[in-house]
N, C-alpha and C positions, 0 to 999 in steps of 0.2 A: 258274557260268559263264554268262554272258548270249550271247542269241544273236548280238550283232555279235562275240563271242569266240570263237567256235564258230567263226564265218563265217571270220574273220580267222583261226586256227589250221588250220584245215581247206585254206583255200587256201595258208597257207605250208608246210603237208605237200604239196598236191599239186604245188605248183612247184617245191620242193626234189625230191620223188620224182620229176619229168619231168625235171630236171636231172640228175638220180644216179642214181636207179633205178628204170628206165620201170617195170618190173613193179608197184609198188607205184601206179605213177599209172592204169595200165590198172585196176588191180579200183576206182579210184575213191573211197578212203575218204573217210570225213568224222568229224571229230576232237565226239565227244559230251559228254566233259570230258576238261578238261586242270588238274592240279595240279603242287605239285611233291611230292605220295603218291601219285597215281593219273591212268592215260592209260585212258579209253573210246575205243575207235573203232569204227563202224559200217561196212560191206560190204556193200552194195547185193545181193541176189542176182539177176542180171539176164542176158542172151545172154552177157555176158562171163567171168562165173564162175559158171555152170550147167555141169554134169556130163549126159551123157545120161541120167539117172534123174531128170533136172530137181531134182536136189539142191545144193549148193554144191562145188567140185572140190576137191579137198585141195588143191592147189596154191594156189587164193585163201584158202581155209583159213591154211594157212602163213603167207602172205603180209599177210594182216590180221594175225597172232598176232606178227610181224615191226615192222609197222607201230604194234602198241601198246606194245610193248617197247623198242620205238628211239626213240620220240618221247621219251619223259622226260629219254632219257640226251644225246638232242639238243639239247636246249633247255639240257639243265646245261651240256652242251659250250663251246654259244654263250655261256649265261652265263658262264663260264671262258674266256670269248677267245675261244675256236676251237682251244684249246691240246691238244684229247684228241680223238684218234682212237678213232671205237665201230665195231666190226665185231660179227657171231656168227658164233661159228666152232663150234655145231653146236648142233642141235636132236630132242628128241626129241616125239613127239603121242602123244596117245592119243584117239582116236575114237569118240566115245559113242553118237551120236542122225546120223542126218543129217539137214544143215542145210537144212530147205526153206522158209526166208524170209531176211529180213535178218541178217544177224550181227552179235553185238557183242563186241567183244573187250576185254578188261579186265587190265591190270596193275594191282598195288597197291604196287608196290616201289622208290614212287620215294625216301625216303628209305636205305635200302642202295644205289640206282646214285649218286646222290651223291655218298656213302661211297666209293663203289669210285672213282670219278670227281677224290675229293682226294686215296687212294693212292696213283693214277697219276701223279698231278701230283708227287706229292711224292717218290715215288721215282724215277722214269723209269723205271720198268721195265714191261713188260704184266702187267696185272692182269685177272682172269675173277670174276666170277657170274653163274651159273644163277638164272633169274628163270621165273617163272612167268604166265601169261598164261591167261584161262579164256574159253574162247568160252560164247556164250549165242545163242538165238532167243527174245529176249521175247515176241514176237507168237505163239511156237507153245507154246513151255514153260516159261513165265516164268522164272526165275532157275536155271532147271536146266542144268545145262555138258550142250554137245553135242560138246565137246570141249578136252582138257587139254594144251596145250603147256608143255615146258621149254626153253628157249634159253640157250646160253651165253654171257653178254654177254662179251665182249674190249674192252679197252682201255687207250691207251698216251699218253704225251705226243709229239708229234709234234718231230720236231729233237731 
């Protein structure tokens, strides 16, 4: 991904997320790669998702781990018309290291939300998977998860 793609993916995350859902525009992401297998997103750690132990607050935590799981299935969406509604309708973490620099947050499953994404089209009915999402602090543990999300993606044809 070149960085004018970077640039241009990053601010239609964050103008979609000020439009839809501020929480995702306040921790600030910025989109690292974008495929249709794999979404990177980065989390600044700064005043705004700092925890008093000046670590990263589980809440921006979430919130990135959200942000790298929804973009793939966004971008299908769009590609598909705008015909399928993606929600999560629940998630579970597991917290390893805490985070005391920048996060990066990683899906690899963009070819299964696809999948789930022409199920939905093709039956109307709501379809779910559980996707997985692995934060990272390169700058402090290089490739080591500081922390292990599961989200349940939902999704349906709209009308």
């Amino acid at each position: 991904m070149s960085p004018w793609q970077r640039w241009r993916a990053t601010w239609r995350l964050r103008l979609w997320s000020l439009a839809k859902i501020r929480m995702i525009a306040f921790v600030r992401p910025s989109v690292i790669a974008l495929s249709d297998e794999r979404c990177e997103i980065r989390v600044p750690l700064d005043r705004r998702t700092r925890n008093h132990l000046h670590s990263m607050y589980f809440g921006a935590l979430c919130t990135g781990a959200d942000a790298a799981a929804a973009l793939i299935g966004l971008e299908a969406s769009r590609a598909a018309g705008g015909r399928i509604s993606v929600i999560f309708k629940d998630v579970q973490a597991e917290f390893l290291k805490r985070a005391e620099a920048d996060v990066h947050f990683a899906c690899e499953e963009g070819r299964e939300i696809r999948e789930l994404l022409r199920r939905a089209d093709a039956s109307g009915e709501r379809e779910s998977l559980p996707l997985h999402v692995t934060a990272t602090v390169p700058s402090r543990f290089g490739s080591d998860p500081v922390a292990r999300f599961t989200l349940t993606l939902s999704v349906k044809r709209r009308g």
